[in-house]
ROTORSE-781722 format. One line per 2 residues: number of its first residue (from 1); for each residue x, y, z of N, C-alpha, C. Coordinates in steps of 0.1 Angstrom, whole numbers, plus 2048, in hexadecimal, padded with zeros to 3 digits. Layout:
// ROTORSE-781722
NUM	X/Y/Z/X/Y/Z/X/Y/Z | ...
//
This chain:
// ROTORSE-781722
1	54F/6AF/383/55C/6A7/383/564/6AA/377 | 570/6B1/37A/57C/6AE/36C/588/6AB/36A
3	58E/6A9/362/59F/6A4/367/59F/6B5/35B | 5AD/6B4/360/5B6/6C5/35C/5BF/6C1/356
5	5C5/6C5/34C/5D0/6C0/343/5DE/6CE/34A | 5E0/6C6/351/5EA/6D0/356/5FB/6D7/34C
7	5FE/6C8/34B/606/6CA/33E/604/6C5/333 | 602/6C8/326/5FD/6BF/318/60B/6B5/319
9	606/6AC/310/610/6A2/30B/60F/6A2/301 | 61C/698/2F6/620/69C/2EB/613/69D/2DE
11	609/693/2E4/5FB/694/2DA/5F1/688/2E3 | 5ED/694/2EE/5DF/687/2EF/5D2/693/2EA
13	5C7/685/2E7/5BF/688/2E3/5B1/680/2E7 | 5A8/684/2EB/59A/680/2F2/595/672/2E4
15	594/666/2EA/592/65B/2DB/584/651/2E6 | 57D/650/2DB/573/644/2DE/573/63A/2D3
17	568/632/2CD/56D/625/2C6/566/62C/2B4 | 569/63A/2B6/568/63E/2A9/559/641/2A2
19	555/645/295/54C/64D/291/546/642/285 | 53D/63B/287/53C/631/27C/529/635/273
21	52A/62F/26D/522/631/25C/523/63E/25A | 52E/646/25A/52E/652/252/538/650/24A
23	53A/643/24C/548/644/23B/542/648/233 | 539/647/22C/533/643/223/52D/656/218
25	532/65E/228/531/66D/225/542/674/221 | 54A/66A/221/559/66D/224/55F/671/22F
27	557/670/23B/55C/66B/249/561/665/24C | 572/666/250/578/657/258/570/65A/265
29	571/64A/26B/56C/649/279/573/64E/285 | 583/64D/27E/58A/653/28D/58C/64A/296
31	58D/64D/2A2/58C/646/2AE/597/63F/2B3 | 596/638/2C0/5A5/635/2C6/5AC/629/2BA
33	5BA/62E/2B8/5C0/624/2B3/5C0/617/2BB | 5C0/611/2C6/5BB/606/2CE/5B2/605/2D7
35	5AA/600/2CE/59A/5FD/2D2/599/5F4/2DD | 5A3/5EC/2DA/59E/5E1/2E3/5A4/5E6/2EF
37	5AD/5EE/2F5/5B7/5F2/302/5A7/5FB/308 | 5A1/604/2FE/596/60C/301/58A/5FE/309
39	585/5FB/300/57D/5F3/304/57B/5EE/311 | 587/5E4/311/585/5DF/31D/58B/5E8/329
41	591/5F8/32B/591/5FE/331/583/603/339 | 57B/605/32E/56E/608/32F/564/600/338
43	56A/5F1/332/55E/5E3/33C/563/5E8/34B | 572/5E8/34B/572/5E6/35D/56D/5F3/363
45	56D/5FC/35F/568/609/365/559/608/365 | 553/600/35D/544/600/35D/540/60B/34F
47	54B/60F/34D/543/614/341/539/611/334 | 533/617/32C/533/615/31E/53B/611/318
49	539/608/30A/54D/606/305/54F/60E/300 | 54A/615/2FB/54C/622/2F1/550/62F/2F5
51	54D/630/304/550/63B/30C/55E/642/308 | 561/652/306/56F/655/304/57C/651/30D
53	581/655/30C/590/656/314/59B/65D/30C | 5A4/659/316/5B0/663/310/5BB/65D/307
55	5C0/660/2FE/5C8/65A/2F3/5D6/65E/2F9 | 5E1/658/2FF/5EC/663/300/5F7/659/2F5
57	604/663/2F6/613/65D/2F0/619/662/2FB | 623/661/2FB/633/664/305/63B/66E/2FD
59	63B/677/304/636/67F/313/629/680/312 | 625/67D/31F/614/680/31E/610/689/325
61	619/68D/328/612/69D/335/60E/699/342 | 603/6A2/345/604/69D/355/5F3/6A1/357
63	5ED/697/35D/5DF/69A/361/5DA/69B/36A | 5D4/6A6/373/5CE/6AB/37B/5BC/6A5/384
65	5B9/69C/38B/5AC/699/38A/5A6/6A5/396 | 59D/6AE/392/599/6B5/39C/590/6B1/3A6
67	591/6A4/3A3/57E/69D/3AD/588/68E/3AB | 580/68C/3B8/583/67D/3BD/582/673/3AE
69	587/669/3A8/583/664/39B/58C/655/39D | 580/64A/395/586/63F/395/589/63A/381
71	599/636/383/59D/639/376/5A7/628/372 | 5A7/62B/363/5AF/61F/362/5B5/622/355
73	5C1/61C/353/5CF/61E/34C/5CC/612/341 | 5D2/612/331/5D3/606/32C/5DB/608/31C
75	5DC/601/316/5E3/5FE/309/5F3/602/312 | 5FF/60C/308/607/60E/30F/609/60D/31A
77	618/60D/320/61E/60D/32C/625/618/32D | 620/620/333/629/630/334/62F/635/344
79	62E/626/34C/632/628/35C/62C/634/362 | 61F/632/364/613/63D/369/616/63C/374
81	614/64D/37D/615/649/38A/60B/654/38D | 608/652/398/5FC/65C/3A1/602/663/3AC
83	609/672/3A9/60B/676/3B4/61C/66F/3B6 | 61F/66E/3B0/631/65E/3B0/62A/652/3B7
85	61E/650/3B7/61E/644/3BD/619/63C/3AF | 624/630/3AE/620/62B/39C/615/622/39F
87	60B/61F/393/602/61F/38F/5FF/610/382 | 5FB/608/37D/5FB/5FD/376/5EE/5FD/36A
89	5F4/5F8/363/5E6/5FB/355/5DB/5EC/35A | 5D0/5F1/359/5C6/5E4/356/5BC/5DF/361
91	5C0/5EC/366/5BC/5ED/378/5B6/5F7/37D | 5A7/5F7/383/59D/600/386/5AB/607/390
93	5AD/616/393/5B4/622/39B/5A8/628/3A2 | 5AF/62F/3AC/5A6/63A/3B1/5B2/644/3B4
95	5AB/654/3AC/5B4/65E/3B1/5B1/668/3B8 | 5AF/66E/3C5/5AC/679/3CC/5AC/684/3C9
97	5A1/68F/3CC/5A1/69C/3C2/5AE/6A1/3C5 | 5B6/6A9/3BD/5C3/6AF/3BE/5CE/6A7/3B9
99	5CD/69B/3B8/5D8/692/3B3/5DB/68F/3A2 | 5E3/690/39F/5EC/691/396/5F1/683/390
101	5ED/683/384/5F5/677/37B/602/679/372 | 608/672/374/610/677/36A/61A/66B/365
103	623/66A/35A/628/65F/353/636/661/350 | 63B/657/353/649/656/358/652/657/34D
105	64F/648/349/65C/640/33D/652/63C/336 | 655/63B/327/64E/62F/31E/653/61F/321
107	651/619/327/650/608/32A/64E/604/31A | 640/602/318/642/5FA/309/636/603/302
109	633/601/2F6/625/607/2ED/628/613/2EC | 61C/61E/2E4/61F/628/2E2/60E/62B/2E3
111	608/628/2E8/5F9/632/2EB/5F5/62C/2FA | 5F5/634/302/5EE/62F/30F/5DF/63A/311
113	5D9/62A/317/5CA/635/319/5C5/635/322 | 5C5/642/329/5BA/645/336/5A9/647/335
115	5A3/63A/33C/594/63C/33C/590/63D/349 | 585/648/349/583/649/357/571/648/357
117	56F/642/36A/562/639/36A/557/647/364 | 54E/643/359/543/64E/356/548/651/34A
119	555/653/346/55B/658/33B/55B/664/336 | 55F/667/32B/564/673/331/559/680/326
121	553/688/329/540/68C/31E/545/698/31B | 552/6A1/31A/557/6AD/312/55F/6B1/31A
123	567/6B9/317/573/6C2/312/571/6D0/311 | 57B/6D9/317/57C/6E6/31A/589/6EE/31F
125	58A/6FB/314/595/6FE/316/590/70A/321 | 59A/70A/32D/599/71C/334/585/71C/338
127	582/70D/338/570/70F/33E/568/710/332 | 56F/712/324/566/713/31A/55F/703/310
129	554/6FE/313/555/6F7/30D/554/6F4/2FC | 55A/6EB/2F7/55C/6E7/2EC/552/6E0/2E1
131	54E/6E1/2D8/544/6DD/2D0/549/6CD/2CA | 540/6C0/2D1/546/6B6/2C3/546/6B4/2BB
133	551/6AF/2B2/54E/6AD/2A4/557/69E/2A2 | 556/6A0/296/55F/691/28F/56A/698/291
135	572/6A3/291/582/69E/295/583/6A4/2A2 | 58E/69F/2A6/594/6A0/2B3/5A2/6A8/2B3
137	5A3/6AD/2BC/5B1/6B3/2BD/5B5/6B1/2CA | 5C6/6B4/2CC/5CD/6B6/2D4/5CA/6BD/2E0
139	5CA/6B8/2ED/5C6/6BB/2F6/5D2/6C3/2FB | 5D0/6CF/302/5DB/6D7/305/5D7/6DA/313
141	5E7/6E1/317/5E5/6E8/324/5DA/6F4/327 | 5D6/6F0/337/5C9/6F6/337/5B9/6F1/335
143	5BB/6E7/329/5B0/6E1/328/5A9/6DA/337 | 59A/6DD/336/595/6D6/33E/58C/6CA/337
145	588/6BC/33C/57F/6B0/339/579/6AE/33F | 56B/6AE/33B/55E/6AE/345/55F/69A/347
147	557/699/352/557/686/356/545/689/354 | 542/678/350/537/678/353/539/672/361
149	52D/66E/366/528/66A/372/52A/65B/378 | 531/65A/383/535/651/386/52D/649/394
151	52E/63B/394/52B/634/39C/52C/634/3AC | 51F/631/3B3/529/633/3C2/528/62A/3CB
153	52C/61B/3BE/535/610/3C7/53A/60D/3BB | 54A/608/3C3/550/603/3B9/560/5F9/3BF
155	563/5F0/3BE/56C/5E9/3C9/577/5E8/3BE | 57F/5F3/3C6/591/5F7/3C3/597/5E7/3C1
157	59C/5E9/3B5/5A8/5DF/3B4/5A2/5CF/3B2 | 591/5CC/3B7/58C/5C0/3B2/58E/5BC/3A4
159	58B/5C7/39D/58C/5C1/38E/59B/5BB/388 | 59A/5B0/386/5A7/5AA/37C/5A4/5AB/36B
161	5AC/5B0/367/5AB/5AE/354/5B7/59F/355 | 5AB/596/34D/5B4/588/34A/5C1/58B/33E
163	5C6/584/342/5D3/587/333/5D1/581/32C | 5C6/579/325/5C0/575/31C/5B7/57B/314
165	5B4/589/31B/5AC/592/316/5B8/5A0/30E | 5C7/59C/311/5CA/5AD/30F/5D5/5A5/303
167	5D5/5B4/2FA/5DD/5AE/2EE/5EB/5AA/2F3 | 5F1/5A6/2E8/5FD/59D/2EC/608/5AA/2E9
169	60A/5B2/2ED/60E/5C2/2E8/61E/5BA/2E4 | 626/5C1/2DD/634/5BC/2D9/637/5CB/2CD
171	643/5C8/2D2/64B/5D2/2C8/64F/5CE/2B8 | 64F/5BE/2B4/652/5B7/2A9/644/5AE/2AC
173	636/5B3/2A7/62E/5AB/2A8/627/5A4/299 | 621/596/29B/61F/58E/28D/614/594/290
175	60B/59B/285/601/59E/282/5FA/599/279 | 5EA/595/27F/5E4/58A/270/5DA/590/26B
177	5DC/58C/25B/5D6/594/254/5C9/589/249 | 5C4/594/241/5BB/589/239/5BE/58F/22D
179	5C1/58B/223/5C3/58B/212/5BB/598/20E | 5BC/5A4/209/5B6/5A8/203/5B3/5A8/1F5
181	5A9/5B3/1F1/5A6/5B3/1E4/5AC/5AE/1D9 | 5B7/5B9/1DA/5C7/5B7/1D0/5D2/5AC/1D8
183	5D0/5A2/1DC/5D9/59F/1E3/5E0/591/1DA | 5D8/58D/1D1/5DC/583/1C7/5E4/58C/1BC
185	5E3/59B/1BA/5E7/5A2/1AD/5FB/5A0/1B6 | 5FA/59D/1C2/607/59D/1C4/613/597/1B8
187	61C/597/1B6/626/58C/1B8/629/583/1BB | 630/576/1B8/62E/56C/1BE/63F/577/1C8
189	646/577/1C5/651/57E/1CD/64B/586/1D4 | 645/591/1D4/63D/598/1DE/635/592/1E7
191	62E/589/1E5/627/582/1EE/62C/57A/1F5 | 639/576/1F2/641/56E/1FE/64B/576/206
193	64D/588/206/651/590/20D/648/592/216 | 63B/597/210/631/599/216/62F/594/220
195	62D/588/21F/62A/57D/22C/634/576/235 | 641/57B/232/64B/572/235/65B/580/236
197	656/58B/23A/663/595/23B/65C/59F/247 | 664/5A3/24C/663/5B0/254/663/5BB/24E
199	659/5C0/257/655/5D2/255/657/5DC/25C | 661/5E7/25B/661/5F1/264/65A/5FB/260
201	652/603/26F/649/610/26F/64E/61C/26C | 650/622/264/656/62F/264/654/640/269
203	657/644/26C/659/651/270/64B/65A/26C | 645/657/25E/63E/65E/255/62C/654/260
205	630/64C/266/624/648/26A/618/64D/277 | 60D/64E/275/602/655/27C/5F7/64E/27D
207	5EE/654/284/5DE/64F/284/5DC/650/27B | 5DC/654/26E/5D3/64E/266/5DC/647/25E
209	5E5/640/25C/5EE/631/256/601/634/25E | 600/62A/259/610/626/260/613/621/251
211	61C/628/24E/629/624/244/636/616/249 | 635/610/242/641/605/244/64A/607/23A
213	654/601/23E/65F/5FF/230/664/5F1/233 | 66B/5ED/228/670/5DF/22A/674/5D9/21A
215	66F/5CA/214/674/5C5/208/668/5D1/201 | 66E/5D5/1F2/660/5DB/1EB/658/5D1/1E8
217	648/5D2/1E6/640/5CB/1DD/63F/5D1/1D6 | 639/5C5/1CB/62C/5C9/1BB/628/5C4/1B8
219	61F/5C6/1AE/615/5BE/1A7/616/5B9/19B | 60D/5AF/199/616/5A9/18D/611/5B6/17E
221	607/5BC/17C/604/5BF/176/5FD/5CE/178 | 601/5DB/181/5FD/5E7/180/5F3/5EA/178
223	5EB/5F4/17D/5DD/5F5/178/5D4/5FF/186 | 5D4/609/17A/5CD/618/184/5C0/612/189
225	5C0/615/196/5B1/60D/199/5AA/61A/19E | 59B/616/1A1/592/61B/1A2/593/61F/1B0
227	593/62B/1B8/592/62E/1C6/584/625/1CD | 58A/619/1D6/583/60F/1DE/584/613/1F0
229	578/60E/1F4/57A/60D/206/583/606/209 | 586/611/214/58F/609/219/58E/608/22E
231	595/607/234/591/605/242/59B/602/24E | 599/605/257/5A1/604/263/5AD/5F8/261
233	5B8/5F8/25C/5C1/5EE/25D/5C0/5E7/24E | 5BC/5EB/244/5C0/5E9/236/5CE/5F0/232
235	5D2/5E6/22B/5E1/5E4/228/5E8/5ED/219 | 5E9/5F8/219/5EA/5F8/207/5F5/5F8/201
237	5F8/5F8/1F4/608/5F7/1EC/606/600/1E6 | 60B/60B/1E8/60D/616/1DF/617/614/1D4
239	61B/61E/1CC/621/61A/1BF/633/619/1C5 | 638/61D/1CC/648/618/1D2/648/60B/1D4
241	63D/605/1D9/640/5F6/1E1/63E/5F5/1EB | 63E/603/1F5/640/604/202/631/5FE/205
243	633/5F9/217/620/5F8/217/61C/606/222 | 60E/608/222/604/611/22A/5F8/605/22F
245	5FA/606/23B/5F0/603/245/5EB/610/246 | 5DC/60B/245/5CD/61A/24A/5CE/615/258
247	5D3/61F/260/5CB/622/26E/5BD/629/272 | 5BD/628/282/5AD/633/281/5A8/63E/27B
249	5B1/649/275/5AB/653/272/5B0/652/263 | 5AE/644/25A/5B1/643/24C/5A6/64C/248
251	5A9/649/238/59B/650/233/58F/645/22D | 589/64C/228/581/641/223/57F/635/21B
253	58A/63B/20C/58A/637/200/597/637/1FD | 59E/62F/1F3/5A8/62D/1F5/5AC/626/1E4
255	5B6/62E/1DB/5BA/62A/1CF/5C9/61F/1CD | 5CB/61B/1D5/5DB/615/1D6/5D5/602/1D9
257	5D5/5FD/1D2/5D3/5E9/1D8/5D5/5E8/1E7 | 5CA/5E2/1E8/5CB/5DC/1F1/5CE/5CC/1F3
259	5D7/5CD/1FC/5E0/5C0/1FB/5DA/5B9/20A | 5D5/5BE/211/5D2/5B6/21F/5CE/5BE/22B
261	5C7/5BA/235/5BE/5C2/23D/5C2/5B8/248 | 5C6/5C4/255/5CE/5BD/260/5BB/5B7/266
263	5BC/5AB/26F/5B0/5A6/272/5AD/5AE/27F | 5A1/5B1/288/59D/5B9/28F/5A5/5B6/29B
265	5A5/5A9/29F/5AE/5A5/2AB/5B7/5AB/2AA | 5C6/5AB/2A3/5D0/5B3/2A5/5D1/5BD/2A2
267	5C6/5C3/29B/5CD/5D5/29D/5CE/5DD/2A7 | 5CD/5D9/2B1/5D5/5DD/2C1/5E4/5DB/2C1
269	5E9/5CE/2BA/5F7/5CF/2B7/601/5D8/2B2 | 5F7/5DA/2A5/5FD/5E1/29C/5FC/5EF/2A4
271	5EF/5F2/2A8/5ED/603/2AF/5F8/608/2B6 | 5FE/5FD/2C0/609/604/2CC/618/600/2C4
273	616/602/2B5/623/603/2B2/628/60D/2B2 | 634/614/2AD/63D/622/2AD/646/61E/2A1
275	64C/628/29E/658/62A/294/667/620/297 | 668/61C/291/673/60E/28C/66E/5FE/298
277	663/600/299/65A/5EE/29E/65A/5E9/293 | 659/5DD/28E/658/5D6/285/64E/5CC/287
279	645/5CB/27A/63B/5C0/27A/63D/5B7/270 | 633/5AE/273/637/59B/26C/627/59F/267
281	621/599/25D/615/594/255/614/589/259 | 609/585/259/605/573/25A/5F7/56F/24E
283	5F7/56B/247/5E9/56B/242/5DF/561/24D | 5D3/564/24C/5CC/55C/252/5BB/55F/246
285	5B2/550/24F/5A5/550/248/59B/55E/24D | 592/55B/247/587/565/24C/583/55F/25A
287	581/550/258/57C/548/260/581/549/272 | 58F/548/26E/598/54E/27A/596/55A/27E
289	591/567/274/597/572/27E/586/576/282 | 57D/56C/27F/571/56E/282/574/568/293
291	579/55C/291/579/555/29D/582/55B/2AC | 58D/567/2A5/591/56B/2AE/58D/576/2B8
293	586/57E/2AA/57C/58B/2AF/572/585/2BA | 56D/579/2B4/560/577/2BF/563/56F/2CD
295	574/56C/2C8/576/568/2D8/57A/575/2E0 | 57C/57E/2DC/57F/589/2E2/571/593/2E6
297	567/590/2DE/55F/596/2E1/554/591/2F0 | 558/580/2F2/551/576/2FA/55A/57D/306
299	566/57A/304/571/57F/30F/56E/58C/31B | 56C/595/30E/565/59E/314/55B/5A1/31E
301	550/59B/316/543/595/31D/544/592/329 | 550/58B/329/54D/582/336/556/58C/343
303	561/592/33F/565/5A0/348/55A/5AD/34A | 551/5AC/340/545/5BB/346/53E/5AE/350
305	53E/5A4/350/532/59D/356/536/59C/365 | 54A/59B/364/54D/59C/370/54D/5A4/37B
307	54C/5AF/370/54C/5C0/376/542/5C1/379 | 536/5C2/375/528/5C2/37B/521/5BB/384
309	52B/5AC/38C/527/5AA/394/52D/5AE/39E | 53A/5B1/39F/540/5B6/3AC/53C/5C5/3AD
311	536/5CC/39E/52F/5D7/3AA/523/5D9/3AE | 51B/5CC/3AF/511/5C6/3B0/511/5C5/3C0
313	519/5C0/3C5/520/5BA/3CD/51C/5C2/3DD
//
């Protein structure tokens, strides 16, 4: 079983939920910039959570399934269709060998992800397969993607994703954060930009951080620091003012203050942003973004539980 990259798109790339305790070797972990769109793509299919998928942006090319395959769409809205017949994120598909995906318009977000049931076990250009490693690259025309192995029952279109489970995606989204390290070395003026002004993404921004611009910050008192960890959605001030958010493929360590670390719940927000979105700060407790994680994590729970009984069934 494989899908065929018939035409590349502007940058997709094969992502799972990333490469973890090898920071510590100077390995970033990588992995999809929204974990949570993966994830729960993964429950309704029956997958693993961790299982790969496809990372795209717009234009995303056009995909080929050579074998019968049951598939599902999520994060971005890129008006998918199968064959012209359109297609909806968040929703177990089935596509017939020979049929063709492909993506229309950008609707809203900037990463949509294709997971397919069994997920997806390597990659090959022209029949040659590919060795894994920690980085990933660009999938191009030609490539082929091996599936693992799939289920043989499974009831089309039963599964619902609650909208209590999927992030609140927006193009001006408040994002909450927790205080970091350096986040008292603020200003008392910087710290009420900080938490109370808009931020635009710029042009310069990628997987591994998104640049903003907006009011400058600083600190009250400058002072060369020591290269510290840092992590998926830590906030830094470099010496302009400007801020850097670490995305997935940050690095490990990091010499610039840290002023605040987006909380695990919304970095799905922040992920489907693009160049001139603007984001809002919110501080919040530990206590909160504990409590939000684990309602998301319960949430969860309770959609694999749904999915495993209807293909129980």
């Amino acid at each position: 079983m494989t899908l065929l990259i018939r035409k590349e798109g502007i940058f997709s790339s094969i992502q799972g939920l990333g490469n973890y305790g090898v920071q510590r070797f100077g390995i970033n972990p990588g992995g999809a910039m929204d974990r949570s769109a993966l994830r729960i793509l993964n429950v309704i299919l029956g997958n693993p959570d961790a299982s790969q998928a496809i990372e795209m942006h717009f234009p995303a090319g056009e995909i080929v399934f050579e074998s019968a395959q049951r598939f599902a769409l999520g994060g971005a809205d890129l008006s998918a269709q199968i064959d012209g017949s359109p297609i909806t994120n968040w929703q177990v598909n089935e596509a017939a060998a020979g049929q063709t995906l492909q993506f229309r318009k950008r609707t809203f977000g900037n990463r949509c992800y294709l997971a397919v049931e069994g997920g997806i076990s390597d990659y090959s250009r022209d029949g040659t397969l590919l060795e894994n490693s920690f980085e990933t690259r660009r999938l191009r025309t030609s490539d082929r993607l091996g599936l693992g192995e799939s289920s043989d029952v499974f009831l089309i279109g039963r599964i619902a994703v609650s909208p209590r489970l999927l992030p609140e995606y927006s193009n001006r989204p408040i994002v909450r954060i927790l205080a970091g390290a350096e986040f008292e070395q603020l200003s008392s003026i910087s710290r009420a930009h900080f938490l109370n002004e808009e931020f635009a993404l710029t042009v310069d921004s990628n997987r591994m951080g998104f640049r903003l611009t907006g009011p400058a910050l600083d600190i009250i008192q400058p002072t060369e620091m020591v290269s510290s960890a840092v992590t998926f959605g830590t906030i830094q001030l470099p010496p302009d003012g400007s801020l850097i958010v670490l995305m997935a493929d940050h690095q490990t360590s990091g010499g610039y203050p840290r002023i605040g670390a987006v909380v695990t719940a919304d970095l799905p927000l922040l992920s489907q942003l693009g160049p001139g979105d603007r984001v809002r700060f919110q501080l919040v407790t530990i206590d909160a973004a504990e409590r939000m994680a684990a309602a998301f994590e319960h949430d969860l729970k309770m959609l694999r539980a749904g999915v495993r009984f209807h293909r129980s069934k």
